[in-house]
C-alpha positions as CSV (number, residue, x, y, z in Angstrom):
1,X,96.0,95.4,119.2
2,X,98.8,97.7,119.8
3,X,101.5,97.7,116.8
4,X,104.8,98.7,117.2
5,X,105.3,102.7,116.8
6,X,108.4,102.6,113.8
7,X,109.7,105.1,112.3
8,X,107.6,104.6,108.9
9,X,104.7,104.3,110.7
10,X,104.9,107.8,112.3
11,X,105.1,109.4,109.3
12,X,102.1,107.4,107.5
13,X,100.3,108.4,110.4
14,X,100.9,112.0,110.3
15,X,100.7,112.3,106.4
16,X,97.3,111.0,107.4
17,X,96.4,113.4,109.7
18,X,97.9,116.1,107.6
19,X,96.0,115.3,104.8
20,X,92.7,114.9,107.4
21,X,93.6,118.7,108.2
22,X,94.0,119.5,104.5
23,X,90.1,118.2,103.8
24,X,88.9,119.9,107.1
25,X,90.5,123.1,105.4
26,X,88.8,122.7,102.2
27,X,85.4,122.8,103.9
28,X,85.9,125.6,106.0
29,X,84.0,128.8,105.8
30,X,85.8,131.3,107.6
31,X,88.9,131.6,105.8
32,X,91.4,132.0,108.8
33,X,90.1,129.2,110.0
34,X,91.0,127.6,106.5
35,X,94.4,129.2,106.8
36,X,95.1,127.9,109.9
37,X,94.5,124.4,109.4
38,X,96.6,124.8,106.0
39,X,99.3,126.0,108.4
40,X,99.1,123.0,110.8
41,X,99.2,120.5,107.7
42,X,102.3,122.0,106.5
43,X,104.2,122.3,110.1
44,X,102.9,118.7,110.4
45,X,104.2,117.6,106.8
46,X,107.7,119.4,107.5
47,X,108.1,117.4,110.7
48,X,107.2,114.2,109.2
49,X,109.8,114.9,106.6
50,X,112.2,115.9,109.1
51,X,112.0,112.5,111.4
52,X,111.7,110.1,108.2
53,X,115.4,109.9,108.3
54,X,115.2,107.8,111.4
55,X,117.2,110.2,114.1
């Protein structure tokens, strides 16, 4: 089934996946590889917060 892609569901979806990134960071080992995920979920997080106005 193929939803509609709305606004509010764009950002659920990438809260998810930012939040996804955020676990895969806790379970990293090599901590620039930790950082770097950290750095995606936040770039991810600021876009989502940026398109939730609905422009």
């Amino acid at each position: 089934m193929n939803l509609p892609d709305t606004p509010l569901e764009r950002a659920r979806r990438t809260r998810e996946r930012a939040e996804e990134l955020g676990r895969a960071a806790d379970r990293a080992t090599d901590p620039e590889h930790r950082q770097r995920l950290r750095e995606k979920a936040r770039r991810l997080l600021g876009e989502g917060l940026e398109g939730q106005d609905g422009r």
